[in-house]
Backbone bond lengths (Angstrom), bond angles and torsions (degrees), N, CA, C in turn:
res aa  C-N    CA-C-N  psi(-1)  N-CA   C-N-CA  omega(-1)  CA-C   N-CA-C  phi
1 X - - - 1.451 - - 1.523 109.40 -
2 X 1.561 115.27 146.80 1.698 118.55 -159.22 1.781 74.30 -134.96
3 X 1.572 102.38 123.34 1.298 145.49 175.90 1.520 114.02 -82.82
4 X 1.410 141.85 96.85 1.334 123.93 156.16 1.704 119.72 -93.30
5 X 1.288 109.17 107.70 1.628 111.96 168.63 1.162 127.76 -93.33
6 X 1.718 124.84 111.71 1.476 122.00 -170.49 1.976 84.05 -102.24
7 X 1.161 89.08 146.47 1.888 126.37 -170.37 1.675 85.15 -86.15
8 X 1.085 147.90 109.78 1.356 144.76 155.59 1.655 129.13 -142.70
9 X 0.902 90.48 34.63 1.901 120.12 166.42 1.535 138.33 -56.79
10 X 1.279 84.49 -51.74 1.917 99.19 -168.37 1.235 99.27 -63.40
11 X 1.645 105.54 162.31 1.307 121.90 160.88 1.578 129.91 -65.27
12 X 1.147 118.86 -4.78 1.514 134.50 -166.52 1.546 124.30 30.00
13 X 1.545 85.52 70.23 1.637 105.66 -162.09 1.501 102.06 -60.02
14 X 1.373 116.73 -49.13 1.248 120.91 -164.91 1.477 122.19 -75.78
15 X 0.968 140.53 -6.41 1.592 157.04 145.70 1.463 126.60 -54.11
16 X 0.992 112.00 97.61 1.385 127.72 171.92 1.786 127.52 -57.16
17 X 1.198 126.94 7.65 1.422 124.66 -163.25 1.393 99.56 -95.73
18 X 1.214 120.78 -166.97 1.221 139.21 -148.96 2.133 102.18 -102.96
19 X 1.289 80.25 -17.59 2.222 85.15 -177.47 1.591 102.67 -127.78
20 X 1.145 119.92 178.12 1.138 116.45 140.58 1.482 124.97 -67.29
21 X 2.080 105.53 151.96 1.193 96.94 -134.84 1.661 118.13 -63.87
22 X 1.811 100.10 -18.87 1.296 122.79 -139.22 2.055 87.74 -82.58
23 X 1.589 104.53 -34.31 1.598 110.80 -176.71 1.425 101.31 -80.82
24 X 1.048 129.32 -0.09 1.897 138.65 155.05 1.488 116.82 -34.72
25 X 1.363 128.48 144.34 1.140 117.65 -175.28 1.567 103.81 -101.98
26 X 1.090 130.62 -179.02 1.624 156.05 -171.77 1.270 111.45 -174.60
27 X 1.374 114.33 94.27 1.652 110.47 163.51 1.707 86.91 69.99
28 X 0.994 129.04 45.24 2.483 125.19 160.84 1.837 81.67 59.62
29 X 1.178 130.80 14.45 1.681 112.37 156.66 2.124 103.47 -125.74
30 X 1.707 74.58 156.10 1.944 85.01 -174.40 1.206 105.89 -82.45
31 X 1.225 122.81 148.50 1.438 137.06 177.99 1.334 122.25 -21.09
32 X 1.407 94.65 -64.83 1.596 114.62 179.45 1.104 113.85 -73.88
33 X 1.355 140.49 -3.42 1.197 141.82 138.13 1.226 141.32 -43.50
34 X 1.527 113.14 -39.34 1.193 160.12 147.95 1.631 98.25 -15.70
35 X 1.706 104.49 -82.78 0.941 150.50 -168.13 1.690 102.25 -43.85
36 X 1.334 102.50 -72.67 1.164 122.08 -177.74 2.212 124.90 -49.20
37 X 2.176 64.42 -44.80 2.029 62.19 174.56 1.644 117.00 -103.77
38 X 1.295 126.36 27.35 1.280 129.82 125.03 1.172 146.67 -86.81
39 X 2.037 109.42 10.43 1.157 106.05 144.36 1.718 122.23 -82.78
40 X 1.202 104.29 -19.74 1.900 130.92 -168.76 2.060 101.53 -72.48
41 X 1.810 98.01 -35.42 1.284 86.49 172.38 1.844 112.60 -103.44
42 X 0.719 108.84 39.15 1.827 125.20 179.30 1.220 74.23 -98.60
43 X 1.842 120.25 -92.41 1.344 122.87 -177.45 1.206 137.10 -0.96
44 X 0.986 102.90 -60.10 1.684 128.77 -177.32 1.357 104.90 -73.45
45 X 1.299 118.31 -29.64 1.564 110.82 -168.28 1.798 90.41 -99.94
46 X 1.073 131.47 24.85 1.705 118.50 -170.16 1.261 101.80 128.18
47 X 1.504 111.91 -62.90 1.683 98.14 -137.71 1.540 117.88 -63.10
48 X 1.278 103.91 160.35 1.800 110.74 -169.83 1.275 84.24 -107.96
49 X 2.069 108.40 115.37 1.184 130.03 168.26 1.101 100.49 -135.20
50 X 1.541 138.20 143.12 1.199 141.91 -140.13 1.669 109.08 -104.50
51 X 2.255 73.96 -58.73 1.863 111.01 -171.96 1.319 89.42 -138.38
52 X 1.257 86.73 162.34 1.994 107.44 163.97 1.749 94.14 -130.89
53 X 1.463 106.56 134.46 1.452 127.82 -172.90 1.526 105.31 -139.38
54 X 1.776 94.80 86.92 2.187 90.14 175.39 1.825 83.65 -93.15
55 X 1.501 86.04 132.60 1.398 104.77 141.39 1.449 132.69 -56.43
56 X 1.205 141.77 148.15 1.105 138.20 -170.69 1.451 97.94 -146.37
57 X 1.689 100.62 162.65 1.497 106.59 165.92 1.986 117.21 169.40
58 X 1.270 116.88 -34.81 1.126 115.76 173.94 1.387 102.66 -74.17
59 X 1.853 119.03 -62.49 1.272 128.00 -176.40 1.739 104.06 -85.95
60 X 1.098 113.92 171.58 1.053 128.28 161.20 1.969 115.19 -112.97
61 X 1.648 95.14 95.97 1.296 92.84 165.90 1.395 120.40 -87.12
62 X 1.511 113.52 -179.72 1.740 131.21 173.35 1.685 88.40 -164.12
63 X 1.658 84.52 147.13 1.459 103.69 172.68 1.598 110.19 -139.65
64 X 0.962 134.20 -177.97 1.688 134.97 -166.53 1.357 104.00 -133.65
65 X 1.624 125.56 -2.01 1.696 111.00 179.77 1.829 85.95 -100.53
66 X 1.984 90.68 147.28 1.267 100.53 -150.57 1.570 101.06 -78.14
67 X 1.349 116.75 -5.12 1.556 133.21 -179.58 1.309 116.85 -71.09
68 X 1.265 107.26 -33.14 1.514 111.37 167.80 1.449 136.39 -89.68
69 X 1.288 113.78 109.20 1.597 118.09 167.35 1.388 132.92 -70.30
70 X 1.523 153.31 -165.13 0.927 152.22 147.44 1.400 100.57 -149.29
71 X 1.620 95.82 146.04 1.797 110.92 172.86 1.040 110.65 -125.21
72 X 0.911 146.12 168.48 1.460 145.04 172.77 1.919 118.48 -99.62
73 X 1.075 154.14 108.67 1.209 128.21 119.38 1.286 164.83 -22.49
74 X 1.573 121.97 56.99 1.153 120.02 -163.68 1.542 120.97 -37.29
75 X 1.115 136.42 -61.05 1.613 168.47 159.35 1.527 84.57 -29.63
76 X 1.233 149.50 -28.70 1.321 125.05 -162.40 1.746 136.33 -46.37
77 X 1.553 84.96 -15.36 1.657 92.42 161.04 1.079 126.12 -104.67
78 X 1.550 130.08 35.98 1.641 150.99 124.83 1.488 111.33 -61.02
79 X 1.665 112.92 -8.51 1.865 81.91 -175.41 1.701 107.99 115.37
80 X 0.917 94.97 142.60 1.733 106.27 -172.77 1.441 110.95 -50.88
81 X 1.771 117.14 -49.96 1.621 115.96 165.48 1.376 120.38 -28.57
82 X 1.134 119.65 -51.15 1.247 115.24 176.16 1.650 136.78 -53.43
83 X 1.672 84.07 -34.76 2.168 98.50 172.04 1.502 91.97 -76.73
84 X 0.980 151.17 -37.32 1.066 148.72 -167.10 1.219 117.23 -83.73
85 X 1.015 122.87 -9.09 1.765 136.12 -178.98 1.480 87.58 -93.71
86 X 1.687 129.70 -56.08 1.466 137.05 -137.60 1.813 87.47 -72.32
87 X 1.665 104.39 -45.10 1.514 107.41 -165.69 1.521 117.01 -66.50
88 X 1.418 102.31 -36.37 1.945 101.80 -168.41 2.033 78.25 -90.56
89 X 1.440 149.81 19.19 1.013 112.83 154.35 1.609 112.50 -107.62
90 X 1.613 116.29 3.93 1.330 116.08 165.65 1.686 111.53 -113.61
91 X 1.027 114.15 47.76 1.889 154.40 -167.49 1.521 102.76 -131.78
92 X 1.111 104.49 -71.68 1.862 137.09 157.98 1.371 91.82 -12.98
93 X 1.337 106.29 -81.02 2.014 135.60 -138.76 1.629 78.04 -73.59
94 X 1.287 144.76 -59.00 1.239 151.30 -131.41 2.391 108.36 -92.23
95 X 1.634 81.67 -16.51 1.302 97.69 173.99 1.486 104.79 65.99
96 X 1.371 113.43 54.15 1.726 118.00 173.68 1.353 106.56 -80.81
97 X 1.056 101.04 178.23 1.573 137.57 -166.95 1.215 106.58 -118.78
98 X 1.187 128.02 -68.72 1.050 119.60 170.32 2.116 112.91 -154.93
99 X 1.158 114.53 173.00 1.273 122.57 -139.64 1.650 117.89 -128.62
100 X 1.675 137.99 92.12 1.166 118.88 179.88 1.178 112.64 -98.64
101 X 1.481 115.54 152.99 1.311 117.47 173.55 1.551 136.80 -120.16
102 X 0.885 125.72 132.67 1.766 119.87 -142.87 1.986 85.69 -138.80
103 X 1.506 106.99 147.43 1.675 117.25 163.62 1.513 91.55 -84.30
104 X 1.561 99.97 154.80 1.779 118.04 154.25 1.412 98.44 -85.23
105 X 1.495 150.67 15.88 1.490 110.75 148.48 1.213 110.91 -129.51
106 X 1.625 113.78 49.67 1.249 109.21 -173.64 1.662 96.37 -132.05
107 X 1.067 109.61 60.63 1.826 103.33 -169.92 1.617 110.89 -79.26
């Protein structure tokens, strides 16, 4: 099993807009959407992705494609290591193979 983990935790201190950054729009879609459906078009083009697992933790996301999960990070205000620990250990749980890792505001 091939693991995709998007990092989408932080508070997005550094962003100035009107939401958090990730509930931001681009083109009437949210950031992390963005994010999400360029792992969905990897898919589509080939790639062997199993799950998609965004971390969460400042915001509270939800998404509606049935491929995608969310976990939470409690610790998320320790620092990105920590979403990244939460994701390759529900990667772990899922019995992957191996593991990519992508930010939610970098779509």
């Amino acid at each position: 099993m091939n693991v995709a983990v998007i990092l989408a935790a932080g508070a997005g201190s550094r962003f100035s807009g009107d939401s958090h950054k990730l509930n931001s729009l681009i083109g009437g879609r949210r950031v992390i959407d963005h994010a999400v459906d360029a792992v969905l078009a990897a898919v589509d083009s080939g790639a062997t992705i199993d799950a998609i697992v965004v971390v969460t933790g400042a915001q509270d996301l939800s998404f509606t494609h049935t491929r995608v999960q969310t976990i939470t990070n409690p610790n998320w205000r320790d620092g990105q290591a920590t979403s990244l620990q939460v994701g390759i250990s529900r990667a772990a749980e899922l019995s992957a193979d191996a593991v990519v890792v992508g930010l939610g505001d970098q779509p």
